[in-house]
VOPAMAR-217294 format. One record per atom (N, C-alpha, C, O): residue in one letter; x, y, z. Coordinates in nm, 2 decimals, always signed. Layout:
BEGIN
<pt resn="A" x="X" y="Y" z="Z"/>
...
***
This chain:
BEGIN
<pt resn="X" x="-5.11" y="-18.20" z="-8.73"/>
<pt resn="X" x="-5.15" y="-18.33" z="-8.67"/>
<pt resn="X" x="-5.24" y="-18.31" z="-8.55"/>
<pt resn="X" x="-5.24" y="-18.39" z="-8.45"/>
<pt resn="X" x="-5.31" y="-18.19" z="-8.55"/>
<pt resn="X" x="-5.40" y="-18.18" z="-8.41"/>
<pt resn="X" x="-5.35" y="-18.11" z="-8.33"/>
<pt resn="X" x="-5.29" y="-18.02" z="-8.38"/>
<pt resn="X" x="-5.35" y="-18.10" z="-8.21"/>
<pt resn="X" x="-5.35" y="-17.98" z="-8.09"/>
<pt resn="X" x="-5.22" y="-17.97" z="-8.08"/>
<pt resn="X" x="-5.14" y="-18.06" z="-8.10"/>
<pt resn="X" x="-5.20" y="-17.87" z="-8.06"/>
<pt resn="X" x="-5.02" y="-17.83" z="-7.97"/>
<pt resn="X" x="-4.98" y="-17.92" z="-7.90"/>
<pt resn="X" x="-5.05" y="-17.94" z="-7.80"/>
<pt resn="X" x="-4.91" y="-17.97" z="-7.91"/>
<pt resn="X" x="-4.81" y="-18.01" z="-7.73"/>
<pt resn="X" x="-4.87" y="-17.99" z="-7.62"/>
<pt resn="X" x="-4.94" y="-18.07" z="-7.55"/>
<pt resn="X" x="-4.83" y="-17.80" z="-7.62"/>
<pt resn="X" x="-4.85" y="-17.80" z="-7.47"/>
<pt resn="X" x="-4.94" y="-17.78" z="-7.45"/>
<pt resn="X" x="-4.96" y="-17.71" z="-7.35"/>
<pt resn="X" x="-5.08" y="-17.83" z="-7.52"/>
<pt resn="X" x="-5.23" y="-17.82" z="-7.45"/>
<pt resn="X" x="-5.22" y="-18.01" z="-7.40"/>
<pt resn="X" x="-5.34" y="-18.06" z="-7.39"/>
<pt resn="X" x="-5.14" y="-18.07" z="-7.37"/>
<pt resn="X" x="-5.16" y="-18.22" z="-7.29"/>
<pt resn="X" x="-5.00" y="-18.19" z="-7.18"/>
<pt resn="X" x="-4.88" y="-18.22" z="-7.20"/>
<pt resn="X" x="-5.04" y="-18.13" z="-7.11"/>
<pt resn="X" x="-4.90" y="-18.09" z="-6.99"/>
<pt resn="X" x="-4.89" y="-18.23" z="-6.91"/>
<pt resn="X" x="-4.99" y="-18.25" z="-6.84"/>
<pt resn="X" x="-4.79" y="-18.33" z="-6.92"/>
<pt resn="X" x="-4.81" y="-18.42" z="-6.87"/>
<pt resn="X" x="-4.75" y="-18.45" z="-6.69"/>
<pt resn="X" x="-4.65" y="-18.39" z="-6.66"/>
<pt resn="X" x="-4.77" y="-18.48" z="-6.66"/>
<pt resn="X" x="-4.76" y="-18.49" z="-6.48"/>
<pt resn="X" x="-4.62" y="-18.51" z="-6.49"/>
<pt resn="X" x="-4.54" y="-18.43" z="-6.44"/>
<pt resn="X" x="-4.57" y="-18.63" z="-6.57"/>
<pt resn="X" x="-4.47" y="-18.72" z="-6.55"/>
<pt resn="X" x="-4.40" y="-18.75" z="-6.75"/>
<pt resn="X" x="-4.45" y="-18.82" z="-6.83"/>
<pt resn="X" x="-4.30" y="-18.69" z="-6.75"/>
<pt resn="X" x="-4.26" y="-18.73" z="-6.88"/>
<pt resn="X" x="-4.30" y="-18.91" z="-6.96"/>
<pt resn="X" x="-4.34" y="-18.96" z="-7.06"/>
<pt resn="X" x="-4.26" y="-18.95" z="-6.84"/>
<pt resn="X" x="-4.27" y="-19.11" z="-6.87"/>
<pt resn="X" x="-4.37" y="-19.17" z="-6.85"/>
<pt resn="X" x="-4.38" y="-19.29" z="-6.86"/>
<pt resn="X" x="-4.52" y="-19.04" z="-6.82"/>
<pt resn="X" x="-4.70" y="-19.13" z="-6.76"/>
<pt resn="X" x="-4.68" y="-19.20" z="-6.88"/>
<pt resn="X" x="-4.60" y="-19.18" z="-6.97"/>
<pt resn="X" x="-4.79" y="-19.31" z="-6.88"/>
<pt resn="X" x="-4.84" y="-19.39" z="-6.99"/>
<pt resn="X" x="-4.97" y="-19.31" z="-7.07"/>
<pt resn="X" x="-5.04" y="-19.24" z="-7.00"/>
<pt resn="X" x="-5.01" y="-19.32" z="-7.21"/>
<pt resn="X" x="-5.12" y="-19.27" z="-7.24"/>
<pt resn="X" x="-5.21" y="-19.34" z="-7.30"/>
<pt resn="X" x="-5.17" y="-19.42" z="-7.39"/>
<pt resn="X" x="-5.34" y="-19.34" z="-7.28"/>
<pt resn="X" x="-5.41" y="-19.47" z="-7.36"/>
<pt resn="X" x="-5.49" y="-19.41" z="-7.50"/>
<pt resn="X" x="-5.50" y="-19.29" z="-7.53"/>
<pt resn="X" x="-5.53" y="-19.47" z="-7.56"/>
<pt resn="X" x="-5.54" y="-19.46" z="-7.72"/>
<pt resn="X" x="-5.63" y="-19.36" z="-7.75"/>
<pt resn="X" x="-5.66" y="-19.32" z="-7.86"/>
<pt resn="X" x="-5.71" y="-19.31" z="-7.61"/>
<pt resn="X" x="-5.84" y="-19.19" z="-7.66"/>
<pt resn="X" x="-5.71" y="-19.08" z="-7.66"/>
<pt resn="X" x="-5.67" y="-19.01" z="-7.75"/>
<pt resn="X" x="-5.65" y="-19.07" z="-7.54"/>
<pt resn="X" x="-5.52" y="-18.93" z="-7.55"/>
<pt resn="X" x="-5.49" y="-18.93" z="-7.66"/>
<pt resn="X" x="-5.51" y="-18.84" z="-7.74"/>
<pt resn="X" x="-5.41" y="-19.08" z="-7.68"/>
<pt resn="X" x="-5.29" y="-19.07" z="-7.79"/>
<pt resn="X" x="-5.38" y="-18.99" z="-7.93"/>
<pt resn="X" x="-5.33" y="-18.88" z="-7.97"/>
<pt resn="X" x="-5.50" y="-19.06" z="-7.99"/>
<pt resn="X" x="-5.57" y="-19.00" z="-8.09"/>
<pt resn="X" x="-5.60" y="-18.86" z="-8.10"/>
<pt resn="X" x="-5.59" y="-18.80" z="-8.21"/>
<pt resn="X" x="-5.63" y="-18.81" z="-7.97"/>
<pt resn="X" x="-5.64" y="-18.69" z="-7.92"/>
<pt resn="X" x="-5.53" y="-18.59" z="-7.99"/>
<pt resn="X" x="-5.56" y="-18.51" z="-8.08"/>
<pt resn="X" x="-5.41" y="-18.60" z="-7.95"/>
<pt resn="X" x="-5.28" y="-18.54" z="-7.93"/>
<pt resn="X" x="-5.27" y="-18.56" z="-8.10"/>
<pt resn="X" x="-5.24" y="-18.45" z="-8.16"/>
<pt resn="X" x="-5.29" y="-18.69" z="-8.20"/>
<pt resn="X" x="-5.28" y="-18.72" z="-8.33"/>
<pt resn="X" x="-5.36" y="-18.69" z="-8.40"/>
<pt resn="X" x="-5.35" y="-18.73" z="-8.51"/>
<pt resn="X" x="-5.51" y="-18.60" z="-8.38"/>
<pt resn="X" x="-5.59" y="-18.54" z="-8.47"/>
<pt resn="X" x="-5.69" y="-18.60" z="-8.48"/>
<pt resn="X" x="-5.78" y="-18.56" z="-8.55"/>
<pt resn="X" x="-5.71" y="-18.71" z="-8.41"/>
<pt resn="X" x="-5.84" y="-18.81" z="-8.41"/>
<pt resn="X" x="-5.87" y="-18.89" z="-8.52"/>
<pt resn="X" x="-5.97" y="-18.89" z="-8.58"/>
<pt resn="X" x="-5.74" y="-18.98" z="-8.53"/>
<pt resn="X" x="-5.73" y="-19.06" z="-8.67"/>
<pt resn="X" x="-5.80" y="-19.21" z="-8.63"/>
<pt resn="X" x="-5.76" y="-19.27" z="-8.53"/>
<pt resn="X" x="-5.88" y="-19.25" z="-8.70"/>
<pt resn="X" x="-5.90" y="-19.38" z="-8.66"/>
<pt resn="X" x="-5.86" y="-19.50" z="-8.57"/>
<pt resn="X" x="-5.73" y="-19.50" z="-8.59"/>
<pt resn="X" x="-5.91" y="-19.60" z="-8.48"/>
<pt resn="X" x="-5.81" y="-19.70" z="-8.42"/>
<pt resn="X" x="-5.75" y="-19.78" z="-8.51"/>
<pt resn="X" x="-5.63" y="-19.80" z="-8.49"/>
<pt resn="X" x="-5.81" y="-19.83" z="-8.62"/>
<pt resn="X" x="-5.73" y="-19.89" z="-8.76"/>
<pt resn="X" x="-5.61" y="-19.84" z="-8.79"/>
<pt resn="X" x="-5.52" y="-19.92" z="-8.80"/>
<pt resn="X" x="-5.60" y="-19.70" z="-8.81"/>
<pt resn="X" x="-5.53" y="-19.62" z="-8.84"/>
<pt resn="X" x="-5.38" y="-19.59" z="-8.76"/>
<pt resn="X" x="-5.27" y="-19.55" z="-8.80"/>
<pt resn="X" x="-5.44" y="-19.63" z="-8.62"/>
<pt resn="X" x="-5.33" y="-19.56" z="-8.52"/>
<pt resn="X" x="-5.23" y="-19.72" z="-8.53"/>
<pt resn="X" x="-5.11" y="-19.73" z="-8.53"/>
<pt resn="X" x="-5.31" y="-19.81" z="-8.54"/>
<pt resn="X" x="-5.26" y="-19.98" z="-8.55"/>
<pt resn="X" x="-5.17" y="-20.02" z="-8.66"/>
<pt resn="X" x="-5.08" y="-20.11" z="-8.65"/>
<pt resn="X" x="-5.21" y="-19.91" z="-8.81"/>
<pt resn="X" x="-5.14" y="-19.93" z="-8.92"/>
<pt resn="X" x="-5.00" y="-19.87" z="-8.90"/>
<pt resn="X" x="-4.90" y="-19.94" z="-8.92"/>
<pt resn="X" x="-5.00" y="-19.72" z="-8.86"/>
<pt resn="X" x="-4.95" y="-19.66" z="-8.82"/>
<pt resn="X" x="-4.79" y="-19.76" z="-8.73"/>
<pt resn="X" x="-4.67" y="-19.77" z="-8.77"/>
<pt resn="X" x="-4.84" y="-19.80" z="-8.63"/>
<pt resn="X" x="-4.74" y="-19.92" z="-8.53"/>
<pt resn="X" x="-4.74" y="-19.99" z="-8.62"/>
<pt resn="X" x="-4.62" y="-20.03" z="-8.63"/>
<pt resn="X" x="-4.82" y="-20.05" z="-8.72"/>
<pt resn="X" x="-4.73" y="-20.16" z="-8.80"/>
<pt resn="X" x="-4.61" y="-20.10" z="-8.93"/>
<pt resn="X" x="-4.51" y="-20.16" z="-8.98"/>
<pt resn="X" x="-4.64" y="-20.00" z="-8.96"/>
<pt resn="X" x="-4.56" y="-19.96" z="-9.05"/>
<pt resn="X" x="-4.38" y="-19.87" z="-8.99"/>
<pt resn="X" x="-4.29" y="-19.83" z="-9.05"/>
<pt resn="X" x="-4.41" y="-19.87" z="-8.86"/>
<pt resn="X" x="-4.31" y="-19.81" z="-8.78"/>
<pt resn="X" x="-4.33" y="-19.68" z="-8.77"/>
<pt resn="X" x="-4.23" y="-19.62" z="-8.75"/>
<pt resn="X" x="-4.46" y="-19.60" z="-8.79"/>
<pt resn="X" x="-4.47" y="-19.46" z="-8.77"/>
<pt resn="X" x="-4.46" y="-19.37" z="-8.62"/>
<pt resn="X" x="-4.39" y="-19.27" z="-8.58"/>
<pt resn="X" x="-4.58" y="-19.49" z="-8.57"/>
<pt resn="X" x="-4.57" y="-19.49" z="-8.40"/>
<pt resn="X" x="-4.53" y="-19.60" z="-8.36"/>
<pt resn="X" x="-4.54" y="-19.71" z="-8.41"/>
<pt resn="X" x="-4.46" y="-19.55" z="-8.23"/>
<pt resn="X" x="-4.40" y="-19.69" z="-8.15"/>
<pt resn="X" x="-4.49" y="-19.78" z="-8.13"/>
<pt resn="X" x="-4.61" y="-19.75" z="-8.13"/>
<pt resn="X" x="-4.44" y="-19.94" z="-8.12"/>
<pt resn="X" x="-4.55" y="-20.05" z="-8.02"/>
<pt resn="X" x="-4.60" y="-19.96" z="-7.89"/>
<pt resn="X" x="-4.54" y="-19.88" z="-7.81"/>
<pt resn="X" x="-4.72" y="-20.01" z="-7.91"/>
<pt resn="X" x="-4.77" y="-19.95" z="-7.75"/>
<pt resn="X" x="-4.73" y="-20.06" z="-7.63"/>
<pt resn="X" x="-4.68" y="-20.16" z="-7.66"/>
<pt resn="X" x="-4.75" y="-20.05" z="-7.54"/>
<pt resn="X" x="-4.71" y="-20.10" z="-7.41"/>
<pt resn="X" x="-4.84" y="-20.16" z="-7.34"/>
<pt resn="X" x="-4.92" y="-20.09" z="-7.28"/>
<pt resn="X" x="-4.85" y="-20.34" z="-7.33"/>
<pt resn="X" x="-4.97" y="-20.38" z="-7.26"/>
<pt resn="X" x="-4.94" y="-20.35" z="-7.11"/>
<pt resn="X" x="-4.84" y="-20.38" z="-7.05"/>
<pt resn="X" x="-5.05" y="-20.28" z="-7.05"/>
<pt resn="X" x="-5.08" y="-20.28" z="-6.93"/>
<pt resn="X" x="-5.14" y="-20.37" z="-6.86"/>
<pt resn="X" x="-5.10" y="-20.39" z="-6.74"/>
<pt resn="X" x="-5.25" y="-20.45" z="-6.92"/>
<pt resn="X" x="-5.32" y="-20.55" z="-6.83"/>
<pt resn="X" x="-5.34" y="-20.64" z="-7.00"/>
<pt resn="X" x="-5.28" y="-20.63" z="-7.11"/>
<pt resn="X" x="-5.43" y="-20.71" z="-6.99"/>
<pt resn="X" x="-5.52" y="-20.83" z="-7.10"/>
<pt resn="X" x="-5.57" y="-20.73" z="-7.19"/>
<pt resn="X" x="-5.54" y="-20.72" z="-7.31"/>
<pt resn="X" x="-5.65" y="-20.66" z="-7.12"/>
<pt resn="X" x="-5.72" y="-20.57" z="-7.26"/>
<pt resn="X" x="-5.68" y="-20.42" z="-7.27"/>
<pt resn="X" x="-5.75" y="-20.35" z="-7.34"/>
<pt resn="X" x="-5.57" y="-20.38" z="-7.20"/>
<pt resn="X" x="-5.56" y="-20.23" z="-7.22"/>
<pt resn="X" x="-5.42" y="-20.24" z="-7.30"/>
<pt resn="X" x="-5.34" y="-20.33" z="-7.29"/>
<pt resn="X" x="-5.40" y="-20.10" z="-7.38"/>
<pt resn="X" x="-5.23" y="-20.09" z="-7.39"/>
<pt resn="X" x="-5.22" y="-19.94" z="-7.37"/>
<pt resn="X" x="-5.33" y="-19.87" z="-7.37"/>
<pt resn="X" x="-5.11" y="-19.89" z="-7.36"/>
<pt resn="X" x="-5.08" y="-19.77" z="-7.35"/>
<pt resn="X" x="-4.93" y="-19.72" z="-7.45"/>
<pt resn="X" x="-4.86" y="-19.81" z="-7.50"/>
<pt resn="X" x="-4.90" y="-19.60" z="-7.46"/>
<pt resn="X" x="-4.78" y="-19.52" z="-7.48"/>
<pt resn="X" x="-4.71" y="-19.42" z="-7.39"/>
<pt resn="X" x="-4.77" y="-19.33" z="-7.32"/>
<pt resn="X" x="-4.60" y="-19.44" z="-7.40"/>
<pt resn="X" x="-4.53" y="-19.37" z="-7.35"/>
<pt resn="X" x="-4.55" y="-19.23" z="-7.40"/>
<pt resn="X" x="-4.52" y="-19.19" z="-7.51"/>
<pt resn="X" x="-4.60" y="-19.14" z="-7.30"/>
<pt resn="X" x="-4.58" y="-18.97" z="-7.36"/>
<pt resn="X" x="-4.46" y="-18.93" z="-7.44"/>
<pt resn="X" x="-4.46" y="-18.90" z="-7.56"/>
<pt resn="X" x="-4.34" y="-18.93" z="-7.34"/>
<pt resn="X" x="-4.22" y="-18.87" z="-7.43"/>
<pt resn="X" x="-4.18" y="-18.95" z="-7.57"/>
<pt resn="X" x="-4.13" y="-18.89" z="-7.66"/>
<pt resn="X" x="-4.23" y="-19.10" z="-7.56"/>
<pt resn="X" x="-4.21" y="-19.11" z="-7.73"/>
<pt resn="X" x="-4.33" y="-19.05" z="-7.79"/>
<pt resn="X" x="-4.30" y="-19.04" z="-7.91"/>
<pt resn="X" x="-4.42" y="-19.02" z="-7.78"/>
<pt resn="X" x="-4.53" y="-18.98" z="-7.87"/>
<pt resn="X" x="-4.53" y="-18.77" z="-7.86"/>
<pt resn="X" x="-4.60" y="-18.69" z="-7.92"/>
<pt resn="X" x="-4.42" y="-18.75" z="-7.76"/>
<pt resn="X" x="-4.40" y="-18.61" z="-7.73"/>
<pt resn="X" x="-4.30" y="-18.60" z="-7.83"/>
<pt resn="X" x="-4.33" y="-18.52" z="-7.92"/>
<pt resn="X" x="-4.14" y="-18.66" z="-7.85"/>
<pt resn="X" x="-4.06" y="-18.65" z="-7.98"/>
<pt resn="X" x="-4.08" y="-18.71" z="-8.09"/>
<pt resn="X" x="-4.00" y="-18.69" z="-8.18"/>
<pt resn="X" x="-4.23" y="-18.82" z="-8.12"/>
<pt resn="X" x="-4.27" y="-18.82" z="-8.26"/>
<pt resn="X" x="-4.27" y="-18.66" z="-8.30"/>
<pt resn="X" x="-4.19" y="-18.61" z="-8.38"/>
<pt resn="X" x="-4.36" y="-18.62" z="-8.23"/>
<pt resn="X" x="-4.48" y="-18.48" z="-8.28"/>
<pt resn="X" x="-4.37" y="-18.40" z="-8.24"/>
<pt resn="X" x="-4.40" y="-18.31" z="-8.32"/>
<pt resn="X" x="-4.24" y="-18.36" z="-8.16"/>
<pt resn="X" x="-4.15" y="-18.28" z="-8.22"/>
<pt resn="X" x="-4.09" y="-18.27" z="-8.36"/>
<pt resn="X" x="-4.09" y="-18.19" z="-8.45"/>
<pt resn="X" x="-4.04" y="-18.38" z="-8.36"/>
<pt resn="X" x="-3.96" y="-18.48" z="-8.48"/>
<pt resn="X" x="-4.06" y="-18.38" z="-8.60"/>
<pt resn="X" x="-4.04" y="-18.27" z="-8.65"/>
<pt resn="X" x="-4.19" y="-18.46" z="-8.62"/>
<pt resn="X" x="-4.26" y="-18.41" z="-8.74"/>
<pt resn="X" x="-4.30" y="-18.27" z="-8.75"/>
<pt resn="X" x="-4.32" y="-18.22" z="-8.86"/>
<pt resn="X" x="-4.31" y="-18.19" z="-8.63"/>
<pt resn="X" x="-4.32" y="-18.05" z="-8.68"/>
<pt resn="X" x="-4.17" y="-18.01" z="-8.69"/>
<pt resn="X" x="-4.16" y="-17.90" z="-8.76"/>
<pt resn="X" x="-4.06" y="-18.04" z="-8.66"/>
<pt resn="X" x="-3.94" y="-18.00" z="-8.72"/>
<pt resn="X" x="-3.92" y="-18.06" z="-8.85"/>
<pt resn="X" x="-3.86" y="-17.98" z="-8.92"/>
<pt resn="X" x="-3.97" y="-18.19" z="-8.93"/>
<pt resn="X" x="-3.95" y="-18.20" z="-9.07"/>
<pt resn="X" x="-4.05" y="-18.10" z="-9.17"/>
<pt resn="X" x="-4.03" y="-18.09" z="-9.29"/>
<pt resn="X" x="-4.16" y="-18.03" z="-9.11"/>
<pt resn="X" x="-4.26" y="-17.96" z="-9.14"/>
<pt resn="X" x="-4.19" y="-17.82" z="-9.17"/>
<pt resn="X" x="-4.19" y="-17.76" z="-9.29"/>
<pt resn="X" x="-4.12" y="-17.76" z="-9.05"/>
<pt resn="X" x="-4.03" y="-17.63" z="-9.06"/>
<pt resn="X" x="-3.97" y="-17.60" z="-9.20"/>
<pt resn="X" x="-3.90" y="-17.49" z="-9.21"/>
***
């Protein structure tokens, strides 16, 4: 699913991340894609910050991508 982990060292377990990271960290799957994804329960709801931004939480999107490389093992 894209880069390691520990190539996104985050300041703060709980920073927020916005959808260029999040894609980043997921292989660079489409915005459609990452939206299908939240609708089908893959990835969490993201979290609105303001009117037009949203964000995620690192550590849930840091124990997705544990989670799935431990079903991968």
């Amino acid at each position: 699913m894209g880069k390691s982990i520990s190539a996104f060292v985050p300041s703060s377990p709980d920073r927020l991340i916005r959808v260029k990271e999040l894609r980043s960290m997921l292989g660079n799957p489409s915005l459609s894609t990452i939206y299908r994804w939240v609708s089908k329960g893959i990835l969490p709801e993201p979290r609105r910050i303001s009117p037009r931004f949203v964000a995620w939480r690192f550590s849930d999107i840091e124990a997705l991508l544990k989670e799935k490389g431990a079903d991968n093992d």
